[in-house]
PDB file of N, H, CA, C and O in Angstrom:
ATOM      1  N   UNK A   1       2.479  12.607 -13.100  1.00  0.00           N
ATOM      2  CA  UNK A   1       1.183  12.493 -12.458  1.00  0.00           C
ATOM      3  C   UNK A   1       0.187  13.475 -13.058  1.00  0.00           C
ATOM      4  O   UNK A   1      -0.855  13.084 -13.584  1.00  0.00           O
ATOM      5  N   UNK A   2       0.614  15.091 -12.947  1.00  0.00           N
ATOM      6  H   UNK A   2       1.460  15.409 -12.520  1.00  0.00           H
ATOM      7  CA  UNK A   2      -0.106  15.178 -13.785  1.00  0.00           C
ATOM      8  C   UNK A   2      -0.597  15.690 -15.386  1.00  0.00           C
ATOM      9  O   UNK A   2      -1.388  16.595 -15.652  1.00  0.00           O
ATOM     10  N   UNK A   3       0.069  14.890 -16.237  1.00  0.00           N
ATOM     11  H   UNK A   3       0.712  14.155 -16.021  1.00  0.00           H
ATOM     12  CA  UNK A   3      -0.220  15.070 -17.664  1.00  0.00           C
ATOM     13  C   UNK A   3      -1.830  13.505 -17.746  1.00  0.00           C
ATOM     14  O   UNK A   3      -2.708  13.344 -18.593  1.00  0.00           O
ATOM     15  N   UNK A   4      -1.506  12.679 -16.407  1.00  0.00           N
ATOM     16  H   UNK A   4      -0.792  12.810 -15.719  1.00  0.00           H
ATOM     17  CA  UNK A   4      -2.476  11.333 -16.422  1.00  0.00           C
ATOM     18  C   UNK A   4      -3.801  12.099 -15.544  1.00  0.00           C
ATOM     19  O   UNK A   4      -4.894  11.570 -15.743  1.00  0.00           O
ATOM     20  N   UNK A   5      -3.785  13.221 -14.655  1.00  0.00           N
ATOM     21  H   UNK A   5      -2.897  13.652 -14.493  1.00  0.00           H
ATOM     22  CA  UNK A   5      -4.797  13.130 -13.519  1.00  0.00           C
ATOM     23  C   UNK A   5      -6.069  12.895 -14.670  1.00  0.00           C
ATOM     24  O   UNK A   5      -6.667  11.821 -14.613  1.00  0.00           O
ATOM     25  N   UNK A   6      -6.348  13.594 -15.388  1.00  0.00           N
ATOM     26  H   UNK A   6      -5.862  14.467 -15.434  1.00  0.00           H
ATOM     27  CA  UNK A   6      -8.067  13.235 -15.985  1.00  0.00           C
ATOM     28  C   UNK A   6      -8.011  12.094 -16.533  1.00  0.00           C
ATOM     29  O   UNK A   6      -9.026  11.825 -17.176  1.00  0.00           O
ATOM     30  N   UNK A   7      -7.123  11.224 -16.528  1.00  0.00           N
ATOM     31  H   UNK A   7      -6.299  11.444 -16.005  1.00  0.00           H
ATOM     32  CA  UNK A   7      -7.572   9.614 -16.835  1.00  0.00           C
ATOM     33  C   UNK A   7      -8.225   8.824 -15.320  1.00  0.00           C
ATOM     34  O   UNK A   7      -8.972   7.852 -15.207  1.00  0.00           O
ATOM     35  N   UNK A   8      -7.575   9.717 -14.268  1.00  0.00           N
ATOM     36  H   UNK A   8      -6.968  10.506 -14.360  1.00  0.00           H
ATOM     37  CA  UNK A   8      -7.721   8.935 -13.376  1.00  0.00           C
ATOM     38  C   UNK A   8      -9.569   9.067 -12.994  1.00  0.00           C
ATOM     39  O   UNK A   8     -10.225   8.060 -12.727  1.00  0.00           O
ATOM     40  N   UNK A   9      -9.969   9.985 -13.022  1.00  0.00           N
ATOM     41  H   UNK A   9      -9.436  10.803 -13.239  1.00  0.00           H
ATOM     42  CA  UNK A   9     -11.693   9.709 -13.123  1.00  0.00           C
ATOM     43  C   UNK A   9     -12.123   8.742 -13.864  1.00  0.00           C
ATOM     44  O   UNK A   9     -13.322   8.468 -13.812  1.00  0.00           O
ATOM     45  N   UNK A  10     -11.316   8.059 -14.656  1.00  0.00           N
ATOM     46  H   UNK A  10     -10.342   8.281 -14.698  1.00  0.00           H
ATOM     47  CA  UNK A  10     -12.295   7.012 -15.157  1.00  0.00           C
ATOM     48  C   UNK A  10     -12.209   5.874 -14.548  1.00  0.00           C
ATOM     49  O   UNK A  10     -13.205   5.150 -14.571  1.00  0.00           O
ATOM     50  N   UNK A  11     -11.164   5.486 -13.941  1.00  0.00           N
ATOM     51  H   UNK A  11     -10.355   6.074 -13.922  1.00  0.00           H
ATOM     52  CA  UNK A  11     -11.037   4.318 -13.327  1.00  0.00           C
ATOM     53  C   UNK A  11     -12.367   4.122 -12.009  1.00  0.00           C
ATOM     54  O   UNK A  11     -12.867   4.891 -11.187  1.00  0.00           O
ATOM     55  N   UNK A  12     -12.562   2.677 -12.365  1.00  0.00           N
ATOM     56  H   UNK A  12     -12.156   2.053 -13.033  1.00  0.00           H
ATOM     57  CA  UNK A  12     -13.976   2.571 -11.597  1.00  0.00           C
ATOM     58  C   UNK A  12     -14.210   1.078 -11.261  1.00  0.00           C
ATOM     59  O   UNK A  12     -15.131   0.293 -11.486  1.00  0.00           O
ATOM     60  N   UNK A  13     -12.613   0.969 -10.421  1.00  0.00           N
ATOM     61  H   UNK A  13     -11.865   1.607 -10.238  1.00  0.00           H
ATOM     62  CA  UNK A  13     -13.359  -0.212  -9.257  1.00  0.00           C
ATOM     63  C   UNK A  13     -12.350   0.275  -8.001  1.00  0.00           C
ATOM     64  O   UNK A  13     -11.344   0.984  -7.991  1.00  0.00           O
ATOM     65  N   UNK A  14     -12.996  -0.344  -7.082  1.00  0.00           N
ATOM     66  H   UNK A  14     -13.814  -0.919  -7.091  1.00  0.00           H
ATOM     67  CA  UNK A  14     -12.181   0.038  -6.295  1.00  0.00           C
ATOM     68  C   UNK A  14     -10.811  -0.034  -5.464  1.00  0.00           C
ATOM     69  O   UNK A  14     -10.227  -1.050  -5.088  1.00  0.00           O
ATOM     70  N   UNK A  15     -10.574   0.845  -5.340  1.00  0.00           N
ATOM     71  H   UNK A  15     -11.048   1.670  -5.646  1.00  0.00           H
ATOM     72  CA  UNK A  15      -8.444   1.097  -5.432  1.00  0.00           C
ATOM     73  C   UNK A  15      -8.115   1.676  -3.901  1.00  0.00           C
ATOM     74  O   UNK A  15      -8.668   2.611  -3.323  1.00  0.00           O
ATOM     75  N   UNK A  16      -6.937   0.737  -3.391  1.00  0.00           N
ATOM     76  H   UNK A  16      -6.487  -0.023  -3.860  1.00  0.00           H
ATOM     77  CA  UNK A  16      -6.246   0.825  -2.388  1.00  0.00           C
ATOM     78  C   UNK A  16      -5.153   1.871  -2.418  1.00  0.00           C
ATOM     79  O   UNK A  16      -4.215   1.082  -2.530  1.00  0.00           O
ATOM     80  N   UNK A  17      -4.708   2.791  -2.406  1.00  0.00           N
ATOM     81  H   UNK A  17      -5.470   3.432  -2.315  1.00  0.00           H
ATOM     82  CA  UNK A  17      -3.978   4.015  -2.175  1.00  0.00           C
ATOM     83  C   UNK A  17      -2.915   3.500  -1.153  1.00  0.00           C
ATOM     84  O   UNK A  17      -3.490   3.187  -0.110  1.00  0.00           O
ATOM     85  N   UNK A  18      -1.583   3.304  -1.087  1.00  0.00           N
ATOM     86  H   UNK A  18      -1.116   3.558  -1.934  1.00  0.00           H
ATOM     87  CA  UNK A  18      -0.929   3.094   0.075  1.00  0.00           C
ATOM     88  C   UNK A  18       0.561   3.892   0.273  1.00  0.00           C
ATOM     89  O   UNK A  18       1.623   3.313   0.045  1.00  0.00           O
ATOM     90  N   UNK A  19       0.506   4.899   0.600  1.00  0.00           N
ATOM     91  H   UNK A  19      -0.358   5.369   0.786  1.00  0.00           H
ATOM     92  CA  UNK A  19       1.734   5.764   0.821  1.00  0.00           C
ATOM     93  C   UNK A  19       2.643   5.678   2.127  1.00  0.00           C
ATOM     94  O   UNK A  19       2.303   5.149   3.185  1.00  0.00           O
ATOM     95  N   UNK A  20       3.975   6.354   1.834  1.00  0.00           N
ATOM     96  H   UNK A  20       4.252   6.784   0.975  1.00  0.00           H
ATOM     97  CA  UNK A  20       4.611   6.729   3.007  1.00  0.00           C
ATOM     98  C   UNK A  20       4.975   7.956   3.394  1.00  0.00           C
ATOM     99  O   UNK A  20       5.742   8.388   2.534  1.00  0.00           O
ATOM    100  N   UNK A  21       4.857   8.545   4.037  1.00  0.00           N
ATOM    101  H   UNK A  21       4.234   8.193   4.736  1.00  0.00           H
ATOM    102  CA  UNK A  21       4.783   9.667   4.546  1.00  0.00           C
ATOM    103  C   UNK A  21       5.927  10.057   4.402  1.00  0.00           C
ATOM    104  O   UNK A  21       5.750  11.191   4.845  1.00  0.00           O
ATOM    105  N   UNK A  22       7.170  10.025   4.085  1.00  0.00           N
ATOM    106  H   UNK A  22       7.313   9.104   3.724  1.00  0.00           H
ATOM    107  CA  UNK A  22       8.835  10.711   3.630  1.00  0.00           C
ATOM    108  C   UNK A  22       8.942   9.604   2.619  1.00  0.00           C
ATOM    109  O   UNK A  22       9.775   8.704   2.724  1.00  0.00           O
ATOM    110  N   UNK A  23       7.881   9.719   1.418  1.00  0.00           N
ATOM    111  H   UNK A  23       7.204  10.450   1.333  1.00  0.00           H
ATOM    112  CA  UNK A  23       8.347   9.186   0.095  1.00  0.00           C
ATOM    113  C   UNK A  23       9.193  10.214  -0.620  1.00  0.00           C
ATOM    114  O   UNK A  23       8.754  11.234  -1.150  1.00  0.00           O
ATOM    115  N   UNK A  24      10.508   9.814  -0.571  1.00  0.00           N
ATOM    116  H   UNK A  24      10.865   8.986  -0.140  1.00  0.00           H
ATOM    117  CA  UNK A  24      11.488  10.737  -1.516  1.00  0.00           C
ATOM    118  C   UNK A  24      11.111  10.512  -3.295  1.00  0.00           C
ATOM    119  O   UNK A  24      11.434  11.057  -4.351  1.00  0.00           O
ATOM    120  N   UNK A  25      10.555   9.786  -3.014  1.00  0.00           N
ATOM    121  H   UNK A  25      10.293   9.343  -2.156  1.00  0.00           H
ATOM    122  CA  UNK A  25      10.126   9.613  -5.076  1.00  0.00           C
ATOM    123  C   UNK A  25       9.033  10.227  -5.563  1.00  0.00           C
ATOM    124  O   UNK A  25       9.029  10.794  -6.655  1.00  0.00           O
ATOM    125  N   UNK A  26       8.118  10.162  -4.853  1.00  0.00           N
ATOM    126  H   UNK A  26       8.121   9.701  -3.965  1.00  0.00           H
ATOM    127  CA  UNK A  26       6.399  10.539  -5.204  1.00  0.00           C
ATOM    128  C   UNK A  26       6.152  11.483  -3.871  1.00  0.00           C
ATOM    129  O   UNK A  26       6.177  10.972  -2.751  1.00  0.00           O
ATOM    130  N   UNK A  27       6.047  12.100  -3.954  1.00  0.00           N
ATOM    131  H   UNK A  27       6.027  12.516  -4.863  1.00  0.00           H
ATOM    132  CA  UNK A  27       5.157  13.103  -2.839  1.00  0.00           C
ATOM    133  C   UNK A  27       4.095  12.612  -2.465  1.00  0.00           C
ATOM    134  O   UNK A  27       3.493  11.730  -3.077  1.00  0.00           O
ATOM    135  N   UNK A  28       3.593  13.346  -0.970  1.00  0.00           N
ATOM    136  H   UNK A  28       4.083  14.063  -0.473  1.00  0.00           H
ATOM    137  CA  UNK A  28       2.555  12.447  -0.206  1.00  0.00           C
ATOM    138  C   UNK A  28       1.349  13.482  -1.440  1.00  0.00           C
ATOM    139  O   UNK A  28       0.229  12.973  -1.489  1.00  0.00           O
ATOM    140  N   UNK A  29       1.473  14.414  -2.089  1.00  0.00           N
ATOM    141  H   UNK A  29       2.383  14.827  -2.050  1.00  0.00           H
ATOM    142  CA  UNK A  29       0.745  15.294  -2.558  1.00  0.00           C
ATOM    143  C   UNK A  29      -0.071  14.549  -3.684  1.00  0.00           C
ATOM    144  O   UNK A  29      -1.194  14.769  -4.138  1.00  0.00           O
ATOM    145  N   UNK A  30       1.222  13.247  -4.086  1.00  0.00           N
ATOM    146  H   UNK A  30       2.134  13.069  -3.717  1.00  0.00           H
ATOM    147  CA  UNK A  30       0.583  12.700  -5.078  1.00  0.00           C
ATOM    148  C   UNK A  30      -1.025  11.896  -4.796  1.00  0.00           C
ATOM    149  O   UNK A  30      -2.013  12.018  -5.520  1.00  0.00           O
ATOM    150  N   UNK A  31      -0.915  11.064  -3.520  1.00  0.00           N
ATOM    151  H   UNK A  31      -0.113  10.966  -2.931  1.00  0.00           H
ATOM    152  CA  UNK A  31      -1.376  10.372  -3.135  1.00  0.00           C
ATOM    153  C   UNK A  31      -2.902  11.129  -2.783  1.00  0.00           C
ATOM    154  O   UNK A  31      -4.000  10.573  -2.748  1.00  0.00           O
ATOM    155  N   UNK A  32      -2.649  12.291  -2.588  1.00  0.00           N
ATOM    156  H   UNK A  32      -1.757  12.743  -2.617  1.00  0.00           H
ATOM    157  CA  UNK A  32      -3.979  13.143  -2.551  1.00  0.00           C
ATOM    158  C   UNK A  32      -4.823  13.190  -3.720  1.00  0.00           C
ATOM    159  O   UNK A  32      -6.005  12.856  -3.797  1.00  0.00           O
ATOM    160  N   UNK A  33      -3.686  13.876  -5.073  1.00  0.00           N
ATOM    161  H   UNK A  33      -2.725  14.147  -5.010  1.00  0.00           H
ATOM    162  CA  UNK A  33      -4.376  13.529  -6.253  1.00  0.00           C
ATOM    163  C   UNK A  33      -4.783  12.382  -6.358  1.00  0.00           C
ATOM    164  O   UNK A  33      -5.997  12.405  -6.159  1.00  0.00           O
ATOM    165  N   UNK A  34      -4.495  11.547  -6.529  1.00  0.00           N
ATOM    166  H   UNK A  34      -3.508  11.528  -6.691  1.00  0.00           H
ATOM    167  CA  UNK A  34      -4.951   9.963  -6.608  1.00  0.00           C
ATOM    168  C   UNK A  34      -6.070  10.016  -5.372  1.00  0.00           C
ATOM    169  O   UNK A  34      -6.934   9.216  -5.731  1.00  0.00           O
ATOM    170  N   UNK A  35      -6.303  10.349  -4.610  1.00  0.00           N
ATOM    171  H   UNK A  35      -5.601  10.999  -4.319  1.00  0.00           H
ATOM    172  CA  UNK A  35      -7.762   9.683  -3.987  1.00  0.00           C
ATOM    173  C   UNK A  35      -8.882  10.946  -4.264  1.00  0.00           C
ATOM    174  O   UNK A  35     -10.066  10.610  -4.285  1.00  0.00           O
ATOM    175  N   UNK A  36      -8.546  12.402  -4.481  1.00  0.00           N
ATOM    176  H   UNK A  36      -7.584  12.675  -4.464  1.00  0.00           H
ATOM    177  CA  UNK A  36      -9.461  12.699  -4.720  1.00  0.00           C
ATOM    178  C   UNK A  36     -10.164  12.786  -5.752  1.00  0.00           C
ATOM    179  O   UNK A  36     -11.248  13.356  -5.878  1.00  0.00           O
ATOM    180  N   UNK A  37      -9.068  11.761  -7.139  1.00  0.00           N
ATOM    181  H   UNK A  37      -8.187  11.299  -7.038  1.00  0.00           H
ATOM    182  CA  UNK A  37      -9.507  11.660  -8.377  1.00  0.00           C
ATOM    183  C   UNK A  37     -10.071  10.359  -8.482  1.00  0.00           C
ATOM    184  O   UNK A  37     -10.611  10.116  -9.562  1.00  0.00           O
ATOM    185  N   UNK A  38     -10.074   9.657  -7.804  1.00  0.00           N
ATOM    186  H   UNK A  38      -9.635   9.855  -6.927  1.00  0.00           H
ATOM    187  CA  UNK A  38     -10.674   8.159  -7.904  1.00  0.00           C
ATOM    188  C   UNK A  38     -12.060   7.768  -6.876  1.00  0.00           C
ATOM    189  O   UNK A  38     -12.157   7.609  -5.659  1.00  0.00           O
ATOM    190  N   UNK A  39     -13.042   7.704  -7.996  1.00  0.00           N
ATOM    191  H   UNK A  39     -12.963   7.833  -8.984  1.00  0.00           H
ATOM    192  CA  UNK A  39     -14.298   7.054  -6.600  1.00  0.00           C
ATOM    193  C   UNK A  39     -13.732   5.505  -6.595  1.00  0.00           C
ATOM    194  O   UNK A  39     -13.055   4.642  -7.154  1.00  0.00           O
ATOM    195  N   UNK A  40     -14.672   5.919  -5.376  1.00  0.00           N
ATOM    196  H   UNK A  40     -15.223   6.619  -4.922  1.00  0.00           H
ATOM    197  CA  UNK A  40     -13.899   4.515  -4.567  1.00  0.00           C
ATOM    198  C   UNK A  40     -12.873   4.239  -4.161  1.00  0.00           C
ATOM    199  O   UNK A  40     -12.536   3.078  -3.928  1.00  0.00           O
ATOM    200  N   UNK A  41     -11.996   5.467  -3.951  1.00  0.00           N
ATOM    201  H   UNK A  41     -12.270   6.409  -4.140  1.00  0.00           H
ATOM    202  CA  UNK A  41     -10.785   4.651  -3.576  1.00  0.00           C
ATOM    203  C   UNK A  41     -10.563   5.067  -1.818  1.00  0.00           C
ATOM    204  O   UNK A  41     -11.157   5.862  -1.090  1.00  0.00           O
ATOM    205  N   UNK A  42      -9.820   4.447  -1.663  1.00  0.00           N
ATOM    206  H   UNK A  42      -9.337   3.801  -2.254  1.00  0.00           H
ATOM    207  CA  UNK A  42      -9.200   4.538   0.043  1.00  0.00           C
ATOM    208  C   UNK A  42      -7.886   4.624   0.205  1.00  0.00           C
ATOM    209  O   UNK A  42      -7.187   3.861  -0.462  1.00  0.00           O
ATOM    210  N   UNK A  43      -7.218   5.626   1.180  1.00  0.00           N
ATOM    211  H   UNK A  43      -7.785   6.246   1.722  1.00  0.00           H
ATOM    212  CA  UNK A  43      -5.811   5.565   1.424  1.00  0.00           C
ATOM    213  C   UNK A  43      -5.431   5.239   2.701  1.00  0.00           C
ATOM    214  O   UNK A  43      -6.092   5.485   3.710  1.00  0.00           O
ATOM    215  N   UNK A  44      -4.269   4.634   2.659  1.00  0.00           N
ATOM    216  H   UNK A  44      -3.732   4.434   1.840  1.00  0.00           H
ATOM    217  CA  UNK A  44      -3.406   4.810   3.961  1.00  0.00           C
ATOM    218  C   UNK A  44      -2.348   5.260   3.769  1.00  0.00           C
ATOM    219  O   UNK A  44      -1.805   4.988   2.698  1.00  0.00           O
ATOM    220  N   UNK A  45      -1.590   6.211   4.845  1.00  0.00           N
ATOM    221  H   UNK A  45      -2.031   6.432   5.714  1.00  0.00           H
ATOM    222  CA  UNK A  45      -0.550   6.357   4.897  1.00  0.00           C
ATOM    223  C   UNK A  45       0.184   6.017   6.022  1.00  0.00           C
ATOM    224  O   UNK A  45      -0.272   6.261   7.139  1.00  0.00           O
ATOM    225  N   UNK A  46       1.755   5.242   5.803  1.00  0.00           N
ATOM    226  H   UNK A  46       2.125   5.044   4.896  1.00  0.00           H
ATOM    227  CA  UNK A  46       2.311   5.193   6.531  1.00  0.00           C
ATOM    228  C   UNK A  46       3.143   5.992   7.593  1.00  0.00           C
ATOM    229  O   UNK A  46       4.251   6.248   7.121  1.00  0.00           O
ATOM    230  N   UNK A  47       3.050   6.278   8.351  1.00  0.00           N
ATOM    231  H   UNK A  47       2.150   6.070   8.735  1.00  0.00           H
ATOM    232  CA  UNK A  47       4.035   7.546   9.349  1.00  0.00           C
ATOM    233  C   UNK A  47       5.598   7.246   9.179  1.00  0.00           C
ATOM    234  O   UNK A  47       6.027   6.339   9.894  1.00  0.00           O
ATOM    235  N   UNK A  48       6.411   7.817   8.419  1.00  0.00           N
ATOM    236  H   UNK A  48       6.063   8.553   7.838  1.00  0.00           H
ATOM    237  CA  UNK A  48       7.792   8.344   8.579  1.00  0.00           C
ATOM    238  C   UNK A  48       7.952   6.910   7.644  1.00  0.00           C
ATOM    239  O   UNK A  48       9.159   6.743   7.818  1.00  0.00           O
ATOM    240  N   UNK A  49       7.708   6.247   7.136  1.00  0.00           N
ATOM    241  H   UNK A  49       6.727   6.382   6.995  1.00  0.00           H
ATOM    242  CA  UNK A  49       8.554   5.589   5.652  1.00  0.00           C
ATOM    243  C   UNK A  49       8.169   6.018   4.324  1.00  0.00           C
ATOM    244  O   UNK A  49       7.112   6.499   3.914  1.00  0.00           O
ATOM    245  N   UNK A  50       9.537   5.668   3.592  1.00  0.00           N
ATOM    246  H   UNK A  50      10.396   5.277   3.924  1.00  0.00           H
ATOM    247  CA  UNK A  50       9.515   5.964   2.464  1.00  0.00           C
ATOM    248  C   UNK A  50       8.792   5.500   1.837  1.00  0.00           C
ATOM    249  O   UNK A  50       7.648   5.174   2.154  1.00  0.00           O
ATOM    250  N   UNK A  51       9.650   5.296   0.162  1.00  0.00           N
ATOM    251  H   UNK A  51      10.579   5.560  -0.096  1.00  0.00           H
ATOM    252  CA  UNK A  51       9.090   4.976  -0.982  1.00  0.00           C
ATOM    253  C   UNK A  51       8.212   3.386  -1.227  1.00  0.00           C
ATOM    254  O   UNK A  51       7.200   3.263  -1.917  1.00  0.00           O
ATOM    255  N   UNK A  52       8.965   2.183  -0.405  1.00  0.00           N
ATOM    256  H   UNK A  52       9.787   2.282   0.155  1.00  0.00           H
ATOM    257  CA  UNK A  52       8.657   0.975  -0.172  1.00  0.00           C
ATOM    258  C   UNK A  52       8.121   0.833   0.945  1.00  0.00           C
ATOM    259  O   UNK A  52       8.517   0.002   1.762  1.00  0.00           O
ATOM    260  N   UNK A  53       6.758   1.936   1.215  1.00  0.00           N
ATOM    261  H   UNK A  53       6.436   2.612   0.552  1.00  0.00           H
ATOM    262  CA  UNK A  53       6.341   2.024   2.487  1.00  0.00           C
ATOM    263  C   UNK A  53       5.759   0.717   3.439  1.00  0.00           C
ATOM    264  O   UNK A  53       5.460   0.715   4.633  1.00  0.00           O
ATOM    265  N   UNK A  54       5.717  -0.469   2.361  1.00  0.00           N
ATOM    266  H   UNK A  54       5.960  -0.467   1.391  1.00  0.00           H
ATOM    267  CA  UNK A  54       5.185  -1.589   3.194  1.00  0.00           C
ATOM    268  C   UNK A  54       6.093  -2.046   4.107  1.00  0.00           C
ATOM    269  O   UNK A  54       5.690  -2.636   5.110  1.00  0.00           O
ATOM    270  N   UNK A  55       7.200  -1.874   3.925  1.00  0.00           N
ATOM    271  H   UNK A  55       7.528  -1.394   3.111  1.00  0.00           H
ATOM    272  CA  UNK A  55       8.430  -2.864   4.419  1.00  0.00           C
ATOM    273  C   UNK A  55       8.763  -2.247   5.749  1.00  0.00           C
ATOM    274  O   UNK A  55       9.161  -2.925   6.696  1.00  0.00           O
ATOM    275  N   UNK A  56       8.556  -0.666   5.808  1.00  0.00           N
ATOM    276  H   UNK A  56       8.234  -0.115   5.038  1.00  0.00           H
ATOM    277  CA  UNK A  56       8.562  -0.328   7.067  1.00  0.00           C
ATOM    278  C   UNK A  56       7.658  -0.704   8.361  1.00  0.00           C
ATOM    279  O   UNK A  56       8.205  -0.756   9.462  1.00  0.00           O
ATOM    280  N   UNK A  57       6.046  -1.009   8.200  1.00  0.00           N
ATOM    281  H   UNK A  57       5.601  -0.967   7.305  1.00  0.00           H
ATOM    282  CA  UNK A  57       5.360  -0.945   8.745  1.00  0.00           C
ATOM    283  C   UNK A  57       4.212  -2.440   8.132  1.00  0.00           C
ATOM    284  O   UNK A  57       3.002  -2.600   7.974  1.00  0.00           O
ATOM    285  N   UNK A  58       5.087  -3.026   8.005  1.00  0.00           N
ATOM    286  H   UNK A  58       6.071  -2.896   8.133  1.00  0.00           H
ATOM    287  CA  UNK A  58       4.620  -4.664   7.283  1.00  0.00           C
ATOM    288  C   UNK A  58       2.910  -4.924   7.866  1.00  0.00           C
ATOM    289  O   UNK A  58       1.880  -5.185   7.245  1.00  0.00           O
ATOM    290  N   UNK A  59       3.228  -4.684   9.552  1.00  0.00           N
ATOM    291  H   UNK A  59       4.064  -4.472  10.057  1.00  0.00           H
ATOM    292  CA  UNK A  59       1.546  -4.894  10.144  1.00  0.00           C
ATOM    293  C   UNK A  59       0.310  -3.907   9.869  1.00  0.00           C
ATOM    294  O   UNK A  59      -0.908  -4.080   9.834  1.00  0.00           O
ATOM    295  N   UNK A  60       1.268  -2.643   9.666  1.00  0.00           N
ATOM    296  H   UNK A  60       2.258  -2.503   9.694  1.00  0.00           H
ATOM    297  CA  UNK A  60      -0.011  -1.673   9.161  1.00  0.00           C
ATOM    298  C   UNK A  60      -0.592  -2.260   7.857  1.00  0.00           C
ATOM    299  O   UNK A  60      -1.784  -2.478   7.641  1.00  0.00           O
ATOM    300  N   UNK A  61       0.440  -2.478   7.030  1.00  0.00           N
ATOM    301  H   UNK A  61       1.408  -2.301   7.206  1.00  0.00           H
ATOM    302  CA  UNK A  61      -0.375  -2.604   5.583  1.00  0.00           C
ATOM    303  C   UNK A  61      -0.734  -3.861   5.400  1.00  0.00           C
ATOM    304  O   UNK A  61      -1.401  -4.078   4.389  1.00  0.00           O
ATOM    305  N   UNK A  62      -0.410  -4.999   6.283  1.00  0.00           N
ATOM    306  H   UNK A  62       0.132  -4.822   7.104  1.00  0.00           H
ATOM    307  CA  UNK A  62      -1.512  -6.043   6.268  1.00  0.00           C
ATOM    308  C   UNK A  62      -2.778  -6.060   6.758  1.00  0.00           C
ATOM    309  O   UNK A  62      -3.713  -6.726   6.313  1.00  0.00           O
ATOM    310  N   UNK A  63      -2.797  -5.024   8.043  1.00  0.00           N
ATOM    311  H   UNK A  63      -2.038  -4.484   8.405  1.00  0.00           H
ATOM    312  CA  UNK A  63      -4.556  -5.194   8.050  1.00  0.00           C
ATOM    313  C   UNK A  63      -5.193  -3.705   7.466  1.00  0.00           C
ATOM    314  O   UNK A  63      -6.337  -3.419   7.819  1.00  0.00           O
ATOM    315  N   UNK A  64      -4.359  -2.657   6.472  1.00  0.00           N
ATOM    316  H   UNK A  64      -3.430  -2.889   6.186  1.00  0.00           H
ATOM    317  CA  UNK A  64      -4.769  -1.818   5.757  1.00  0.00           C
ATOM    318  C   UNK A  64      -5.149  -2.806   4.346  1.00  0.00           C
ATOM    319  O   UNK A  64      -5.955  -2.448   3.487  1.00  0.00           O
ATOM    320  N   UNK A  65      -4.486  -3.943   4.322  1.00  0.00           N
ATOM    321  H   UNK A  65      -3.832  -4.234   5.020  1.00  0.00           H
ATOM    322  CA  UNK A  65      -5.030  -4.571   3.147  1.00  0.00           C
ATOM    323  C   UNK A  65      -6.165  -5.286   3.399  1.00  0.00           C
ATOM    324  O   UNK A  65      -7.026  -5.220   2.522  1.00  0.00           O
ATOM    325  N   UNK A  66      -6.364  -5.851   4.218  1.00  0.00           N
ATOM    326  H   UNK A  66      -5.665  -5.904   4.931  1.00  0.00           H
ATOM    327  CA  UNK A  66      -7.836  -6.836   4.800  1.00  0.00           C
ATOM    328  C   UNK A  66      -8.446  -6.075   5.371  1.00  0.00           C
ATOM    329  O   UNK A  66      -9.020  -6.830   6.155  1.00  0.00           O
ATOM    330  N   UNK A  67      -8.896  -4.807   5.675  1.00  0.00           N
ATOM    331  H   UNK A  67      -8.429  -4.193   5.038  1.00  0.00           H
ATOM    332  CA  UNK A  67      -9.759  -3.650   6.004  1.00  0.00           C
ATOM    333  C   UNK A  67     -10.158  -3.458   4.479  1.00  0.00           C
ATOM    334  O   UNK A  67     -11.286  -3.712   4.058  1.00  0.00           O
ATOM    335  N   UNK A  68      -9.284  -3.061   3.823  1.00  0.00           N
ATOM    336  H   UNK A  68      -8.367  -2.855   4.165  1.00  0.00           H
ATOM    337  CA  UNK A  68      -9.932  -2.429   2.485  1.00  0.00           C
ATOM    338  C   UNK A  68     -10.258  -3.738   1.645  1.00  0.00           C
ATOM    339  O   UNK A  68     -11.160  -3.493   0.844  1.00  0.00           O
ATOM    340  N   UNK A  69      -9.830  -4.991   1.576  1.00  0.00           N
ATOM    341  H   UNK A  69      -9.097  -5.190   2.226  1.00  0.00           H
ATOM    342  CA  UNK A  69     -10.491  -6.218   1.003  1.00  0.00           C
ATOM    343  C   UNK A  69     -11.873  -6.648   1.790  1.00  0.00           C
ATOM    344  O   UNK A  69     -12.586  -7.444   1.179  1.00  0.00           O
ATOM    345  N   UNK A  70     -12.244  -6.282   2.857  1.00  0.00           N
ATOM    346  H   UNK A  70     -11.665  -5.635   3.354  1.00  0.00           H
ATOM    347  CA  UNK A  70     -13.178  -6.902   3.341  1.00  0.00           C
ATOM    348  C   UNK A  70     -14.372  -5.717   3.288  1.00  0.00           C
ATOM    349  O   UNK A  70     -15.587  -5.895   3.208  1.00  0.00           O
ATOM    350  N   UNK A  71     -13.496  -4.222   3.371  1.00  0.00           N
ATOM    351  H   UNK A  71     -12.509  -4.078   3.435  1.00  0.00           H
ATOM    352  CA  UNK A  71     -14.357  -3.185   2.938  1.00  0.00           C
ATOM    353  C   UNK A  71     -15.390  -3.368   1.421  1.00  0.00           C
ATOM    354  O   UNK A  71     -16.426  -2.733   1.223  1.00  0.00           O
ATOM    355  N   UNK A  72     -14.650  -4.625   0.260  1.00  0.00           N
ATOM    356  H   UNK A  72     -13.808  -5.141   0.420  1.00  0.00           H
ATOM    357  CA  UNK A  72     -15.652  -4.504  -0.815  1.00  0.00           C
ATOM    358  C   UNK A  72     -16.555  -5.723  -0.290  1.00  0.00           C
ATOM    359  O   UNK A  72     -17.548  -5.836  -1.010  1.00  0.00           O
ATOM    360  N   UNK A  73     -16.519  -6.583   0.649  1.00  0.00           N
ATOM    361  H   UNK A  73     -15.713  -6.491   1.234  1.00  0.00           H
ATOM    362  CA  UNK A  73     -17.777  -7.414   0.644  1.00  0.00           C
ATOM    363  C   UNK A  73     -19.144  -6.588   1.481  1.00  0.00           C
ATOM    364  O   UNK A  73     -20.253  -7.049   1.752  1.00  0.00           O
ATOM    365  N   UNK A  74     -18.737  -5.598   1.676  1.00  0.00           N
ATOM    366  H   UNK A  74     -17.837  -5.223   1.456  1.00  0.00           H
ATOM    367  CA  UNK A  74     -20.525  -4.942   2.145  1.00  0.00           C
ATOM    368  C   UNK A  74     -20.867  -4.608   1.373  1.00  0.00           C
ATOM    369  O   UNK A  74     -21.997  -4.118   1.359  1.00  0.00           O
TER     370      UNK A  74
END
């Protein structure tokens, strides 16, 4: 993560961030770098899943995905 962080300022559309809060692979620390290096981006985090944080909390990250998809039509 970071030998890439100064690439990540260049990226420039906007990016969904989606963590789990006891990711044993990536730290939630990462997920910080990643949003405070990216405009535009948005995070969620999941409470107490891991690495495949969708699978824990399937309803959070479906309307964390149609919040942040409907967030680019304004």
């Amino acid at each position: 993560m970071v030998e890439n962080k100064n690439n990540l300022s260049t990226i420039n559309v906007p990016t969904l961030i989606v963590w789990g809060s006891d990711d044993q692979i990536s730290p939630l620390s990462n997920s910080d770098i990643l949003h405070s290096s990216i405009a535009n981006s948005q995070k969620i985090v999941i409470d107490g899943a891991p690495h495949p944080c969708y699978l824990d909390n399937p309803e959070q990250w479906h309307n964390g995905l149609i919040d942040f998809l409907n967030s680019l039509n304004n």
